[in-house]
C-alpha positions in Angstrom: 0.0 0.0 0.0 1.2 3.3 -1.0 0.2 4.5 2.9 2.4 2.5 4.6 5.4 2.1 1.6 8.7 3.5 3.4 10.4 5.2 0.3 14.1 5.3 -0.5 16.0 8.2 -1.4 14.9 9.9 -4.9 17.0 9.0 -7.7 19.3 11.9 -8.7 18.5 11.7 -12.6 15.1 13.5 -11.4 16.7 16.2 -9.0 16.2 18.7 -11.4 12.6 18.3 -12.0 12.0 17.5 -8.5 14.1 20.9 -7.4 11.0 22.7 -10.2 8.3 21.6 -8.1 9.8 22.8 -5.2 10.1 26.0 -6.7 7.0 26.0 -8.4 4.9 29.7 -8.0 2.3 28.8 -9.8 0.0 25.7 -11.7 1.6 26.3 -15.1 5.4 25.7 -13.6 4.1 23.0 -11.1 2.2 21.0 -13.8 5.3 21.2 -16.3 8.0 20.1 -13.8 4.9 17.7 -12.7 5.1 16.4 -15.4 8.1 15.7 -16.7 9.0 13.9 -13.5 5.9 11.3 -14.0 7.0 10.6 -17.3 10.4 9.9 -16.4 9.4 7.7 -13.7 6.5 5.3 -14.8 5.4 4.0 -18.2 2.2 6.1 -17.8 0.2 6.7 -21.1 -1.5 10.5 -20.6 -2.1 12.4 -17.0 -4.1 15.0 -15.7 -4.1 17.5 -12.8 -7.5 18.7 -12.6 -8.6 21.0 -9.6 -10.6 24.4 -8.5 -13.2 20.8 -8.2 -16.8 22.0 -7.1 -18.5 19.0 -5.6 -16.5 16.2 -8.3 -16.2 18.9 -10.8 -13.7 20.3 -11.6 -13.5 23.5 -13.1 -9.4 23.6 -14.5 -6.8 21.5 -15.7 -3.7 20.4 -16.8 -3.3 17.6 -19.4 -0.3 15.5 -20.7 0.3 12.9 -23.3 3.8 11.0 -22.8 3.7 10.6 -26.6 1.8 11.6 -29.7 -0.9 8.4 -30.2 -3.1 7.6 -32.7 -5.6 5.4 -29.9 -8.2 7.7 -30.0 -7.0 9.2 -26.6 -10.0 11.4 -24.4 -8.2 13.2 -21.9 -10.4 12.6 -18.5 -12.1 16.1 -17.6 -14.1 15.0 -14.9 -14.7 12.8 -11.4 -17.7 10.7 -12.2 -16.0 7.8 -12.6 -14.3 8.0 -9.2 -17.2 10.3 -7.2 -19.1 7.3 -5.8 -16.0 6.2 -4.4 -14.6 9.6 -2.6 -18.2 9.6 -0.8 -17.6 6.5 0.6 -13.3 6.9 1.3 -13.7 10.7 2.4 -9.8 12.3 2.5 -8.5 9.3 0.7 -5.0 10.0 -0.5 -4.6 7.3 -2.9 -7.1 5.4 -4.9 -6.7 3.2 -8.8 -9.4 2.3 -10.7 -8.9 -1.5 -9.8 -9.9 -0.5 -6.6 -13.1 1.2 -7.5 -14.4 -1.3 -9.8 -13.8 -3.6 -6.5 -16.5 -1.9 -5.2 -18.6 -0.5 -7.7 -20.2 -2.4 -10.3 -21.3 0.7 -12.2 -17.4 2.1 -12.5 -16.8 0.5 -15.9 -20.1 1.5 -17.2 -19.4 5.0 -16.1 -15.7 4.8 -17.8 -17.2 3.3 -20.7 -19.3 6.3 -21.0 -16.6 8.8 -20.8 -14.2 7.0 -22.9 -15.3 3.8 -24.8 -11.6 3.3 -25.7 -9.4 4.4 -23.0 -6.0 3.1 -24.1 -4.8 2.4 -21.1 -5.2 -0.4 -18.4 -5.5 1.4 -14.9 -5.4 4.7 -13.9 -3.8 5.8 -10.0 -5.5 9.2 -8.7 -3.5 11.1 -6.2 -6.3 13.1 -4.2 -5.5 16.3 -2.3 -7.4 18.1 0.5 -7.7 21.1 1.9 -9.3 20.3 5.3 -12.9 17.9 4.3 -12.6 20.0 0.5 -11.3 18.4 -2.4 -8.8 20.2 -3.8 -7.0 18.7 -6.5 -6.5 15.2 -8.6 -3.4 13.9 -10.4 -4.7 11.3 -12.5 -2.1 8.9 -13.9 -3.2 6.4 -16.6 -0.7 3.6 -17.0 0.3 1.5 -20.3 -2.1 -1.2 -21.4 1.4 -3.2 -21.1 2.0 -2.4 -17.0 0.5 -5.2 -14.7 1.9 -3.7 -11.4 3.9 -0.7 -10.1 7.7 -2.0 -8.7 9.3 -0.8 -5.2 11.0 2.4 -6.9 7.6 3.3 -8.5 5.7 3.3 -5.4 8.7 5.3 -3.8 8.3 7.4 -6.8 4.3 8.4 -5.9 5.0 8.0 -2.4 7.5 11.0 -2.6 5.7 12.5 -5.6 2.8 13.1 -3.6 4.6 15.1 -0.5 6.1 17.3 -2.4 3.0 17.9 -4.4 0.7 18.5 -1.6 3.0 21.0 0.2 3.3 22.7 -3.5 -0.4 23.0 -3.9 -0.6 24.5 -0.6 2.1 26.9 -1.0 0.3 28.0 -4.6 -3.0 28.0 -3.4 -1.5 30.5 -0.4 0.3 32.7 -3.2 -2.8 32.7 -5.6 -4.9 34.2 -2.9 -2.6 37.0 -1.8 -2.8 37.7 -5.6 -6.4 38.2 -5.5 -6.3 40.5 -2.3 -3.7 42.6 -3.6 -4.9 43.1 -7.2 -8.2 43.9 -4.9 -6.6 46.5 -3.2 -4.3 47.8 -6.1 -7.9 47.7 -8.1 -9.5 50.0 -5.0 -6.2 52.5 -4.4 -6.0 53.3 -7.9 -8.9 55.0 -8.5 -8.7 56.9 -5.0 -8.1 60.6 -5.1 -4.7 59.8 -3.7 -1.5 59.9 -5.2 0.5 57.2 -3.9 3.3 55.2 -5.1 5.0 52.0 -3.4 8.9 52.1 -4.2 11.5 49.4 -3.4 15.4 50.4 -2.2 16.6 51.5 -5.3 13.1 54.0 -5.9 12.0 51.7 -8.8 7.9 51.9 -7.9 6.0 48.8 -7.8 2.7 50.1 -7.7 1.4 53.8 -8.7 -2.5 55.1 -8.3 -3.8 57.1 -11.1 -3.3 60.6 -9.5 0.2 59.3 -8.7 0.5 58.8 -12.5 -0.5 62.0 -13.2 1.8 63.9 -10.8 4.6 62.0 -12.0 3.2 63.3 -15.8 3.4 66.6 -14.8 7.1 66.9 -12.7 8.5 64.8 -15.4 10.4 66.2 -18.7 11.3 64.5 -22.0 14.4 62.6 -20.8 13.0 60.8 -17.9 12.2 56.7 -18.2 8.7 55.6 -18.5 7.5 53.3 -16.0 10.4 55.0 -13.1 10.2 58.5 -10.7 10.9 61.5 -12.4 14.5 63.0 -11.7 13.1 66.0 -9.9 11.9 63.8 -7.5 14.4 61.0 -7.6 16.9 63.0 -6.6 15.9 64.5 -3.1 14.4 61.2 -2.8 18.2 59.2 -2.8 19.9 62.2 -0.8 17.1 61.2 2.0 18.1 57.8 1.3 21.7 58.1 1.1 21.5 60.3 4.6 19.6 57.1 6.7 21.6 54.7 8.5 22.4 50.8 6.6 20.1 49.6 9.0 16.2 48.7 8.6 14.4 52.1 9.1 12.0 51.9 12.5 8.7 51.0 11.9 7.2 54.2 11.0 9.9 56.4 10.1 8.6 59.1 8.0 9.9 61.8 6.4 8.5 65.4 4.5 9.8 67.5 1.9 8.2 70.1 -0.2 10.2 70.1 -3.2 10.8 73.3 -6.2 11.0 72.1 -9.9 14.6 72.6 -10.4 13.4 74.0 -13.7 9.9 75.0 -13.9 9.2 78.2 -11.0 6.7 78.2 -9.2 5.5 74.2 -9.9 6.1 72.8 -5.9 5.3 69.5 -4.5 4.5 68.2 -0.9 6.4 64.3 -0.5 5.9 62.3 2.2 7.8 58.8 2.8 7.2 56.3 5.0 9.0 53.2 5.4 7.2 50.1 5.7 7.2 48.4 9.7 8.1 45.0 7.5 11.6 46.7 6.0 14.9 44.3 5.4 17.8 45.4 4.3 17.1 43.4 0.9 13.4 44.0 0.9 12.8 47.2 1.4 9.7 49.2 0.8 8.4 53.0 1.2 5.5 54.5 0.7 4.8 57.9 -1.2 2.4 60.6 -0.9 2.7 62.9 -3.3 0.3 66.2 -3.0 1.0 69.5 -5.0 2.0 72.7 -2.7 1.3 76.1 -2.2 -1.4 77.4 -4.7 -1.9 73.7 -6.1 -2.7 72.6 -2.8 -6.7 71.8 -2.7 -7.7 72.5 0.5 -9.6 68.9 0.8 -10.0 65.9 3.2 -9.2 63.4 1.3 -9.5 60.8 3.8 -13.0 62.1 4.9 -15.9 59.1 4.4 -18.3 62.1 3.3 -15.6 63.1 1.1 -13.9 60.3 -0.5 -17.4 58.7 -2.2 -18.2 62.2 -4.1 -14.9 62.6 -5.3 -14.8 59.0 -7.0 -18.0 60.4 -9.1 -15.5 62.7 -10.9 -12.8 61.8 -13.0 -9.1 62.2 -11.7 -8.7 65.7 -13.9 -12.1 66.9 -12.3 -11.1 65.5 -8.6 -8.1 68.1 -9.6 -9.9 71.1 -10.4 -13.1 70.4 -7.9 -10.4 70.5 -5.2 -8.7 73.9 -6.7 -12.4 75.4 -6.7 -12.7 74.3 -2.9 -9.3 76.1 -2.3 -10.4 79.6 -3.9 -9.3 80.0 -7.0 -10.3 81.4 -9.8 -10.9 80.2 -13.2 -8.3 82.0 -15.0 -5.6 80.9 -12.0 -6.5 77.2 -12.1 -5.9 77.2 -16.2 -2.7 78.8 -15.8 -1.8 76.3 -13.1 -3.1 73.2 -14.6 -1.8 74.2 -18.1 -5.1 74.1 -19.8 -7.6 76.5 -21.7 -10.1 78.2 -19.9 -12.7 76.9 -22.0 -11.7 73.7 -21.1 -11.6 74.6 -17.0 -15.1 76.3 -17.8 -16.0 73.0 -19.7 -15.0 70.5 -16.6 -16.3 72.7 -13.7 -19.9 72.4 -15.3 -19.7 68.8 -15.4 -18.7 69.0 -11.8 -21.6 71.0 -10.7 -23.8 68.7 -12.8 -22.2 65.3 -11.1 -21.9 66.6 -7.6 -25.6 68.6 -7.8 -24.4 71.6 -6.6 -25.1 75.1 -7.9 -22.2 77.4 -7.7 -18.6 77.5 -6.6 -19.7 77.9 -2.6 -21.7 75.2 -2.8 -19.2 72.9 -3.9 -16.4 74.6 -1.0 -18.8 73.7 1.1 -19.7 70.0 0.3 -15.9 69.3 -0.1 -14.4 71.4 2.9 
């Protein structure tokens, strides 16, 4: 019984493979070094990893044919063959379809059914649970020719299936801090927030759209797409360059309100933060970028009365609701935004019309 087997150590001709699954960070790269380790080791004729399983069903997999054939080969999609069987064996870890037909006297009508000609003999399912759930199925089907598995084949699935199961885990970990963090990448973005996430050599990882648009507007013809303008690079490495090789303390913070070097008049509030999860080789900070002086809206953006009007308005009318709210006129906010006053005249409407306010100190008023 593969249960109770006591394997011996892996053969090195697979330590490469084996060292892939290991490293595996997501299906595609587990199922290929999957793979290519069960055809090395058994005389197996297609397999199948088939998981995200709803009930017996599952809903995506990964297929494999050791060779081209000409057999007429289905590859197996579904449970029903095995499903009466895990009701009665729940959290089995092993099963073949010798051992099902055992028991069931519908199993070869139901394989029949899927696949009139299978073109192979037996099939071994590795099952694999998360808690009472089913999680996932490697479905070997071995050669018409292969009566029985040897001692190094058993060692093979024996070992095959730890290191699988603590793979699975590890992916099915990484896949849902995915989902949260394109969640909250999906919510921060369209905040009226300009915010960027940079690692310890400033190259950001993540920037909201205001952040994109501040970073439009400091930046000049020679700077890199995709990195910090220069005009804020720089202060940004002298800061660096002036704290010690240590992690920063949790909260360490910083300010500077920083002068175009080459445009007068166009300032900038910065703020960084250092993460309270710094290393010296993972380091992160966090940047607030807000405009100064006479670009400075004199809103509270972190307001919950605020926050949901201002994500009715697009980021460019966020911009010029919030330079209404400060006081300024039309002509000034034209002149600092770099646009026509037609267009500021155009955008301000819209505002009115989307916020259902009336006039300018209606609006101060619903956004101070």
């Amino acid at each position: 019984m593969l249960d109770s087997f006591s394997p011996p150590a892996p053969a090195d001709g697979m330590a490469v493979e084996r060292a892939a699954l290991v490293k595996s960070l997501d299906m595609g790269a587990l199922w290929q070094s999957c793979s290519s380790l069960i055809s090395k080791a058994l005389p197996c004729h297609s397999c199948s990893l088939l998981f995200d399983i709803d009930g017996y069903q599952p809903n995506q997999g990964r297929h494999h044919l050791t060779e081209t054939r000409d057999d007429g080969a289905r590859l197996v999609t579904s449970l029903d063959v095995a499903a009466p069987y895990l009701d009665a064996n729940p959290r089995i870890r092993w099963y073949t379809f010798s051992q099902i037909a055992s028991q069931d006297a519908l199993a070869s009508e139901r394989l029949r059914a899927q696949n009139p000609t299978p073109g192979w003999r037996d099939f071994i399912h590795l099952a694999f649970w998360d808690g009472t759930r089913l999680e996932a199925v490697l479905s070997i089907r071995l050669l018409p020719e292969h009566t029985g598995l040897s001692e190094p084949e058993l060692a093979f699935l024996t070992d095959l299936y730890t290191l699988l199961d603590a793979s699975l885990h590890r992916i099915r970990l990484l896949e849902s801090d995915r989902v949260r963090h394109k969640a909250i990448e999906a919510l921060l973005y369209d905040l009226p927030i300009a915010a960027v996430l940079v690692d310890e050599n400033l190259a950001p990882s993540y920037m909201s759209r205001e952040a994109k648009r501040v970073c439009r507007l400091w930046s000049e013809d020679t700077d890199r797409n995709g990195y910090l303008p220069r005009a804020l690079e720089a202060p940004l490495r002298r800061w660096m360059d002036g704290t010690p090789a240590a992690p920063p303390p949790p909260g360490n913070r910083a300010t500077f309100t920083l002068e175009h070097p080459r445009r007068r008049g166009q300032r900038l509030r910065l703020e960084i933060s250092s993460s309270p999860a710094n290393t010296s080789r993972h380091a992160q900070h966090l940047l607030i970028l807000a405009p100064d002086g006479d670009d400075c809206a004199q809103v509270d953006t972190d307001s919950p009365r605020v926050l949901p009007l201002l994500k009715c308005l697009s980021p460019s009318e966020r911009k010029v609701a919030g330079l209404v709210a400060a006081g300024m006129r039309n002509d000034a906010i034209a002149q600092q935004l770099c646009r026509s006053r037609k267009t500021i005249e155009s955008q301000i409407s819209s505002i009115f019309r989307k916020l259902d306010v009336a006039n300018r100190t209606q609006l101060a008023r619903l956004l101070n």
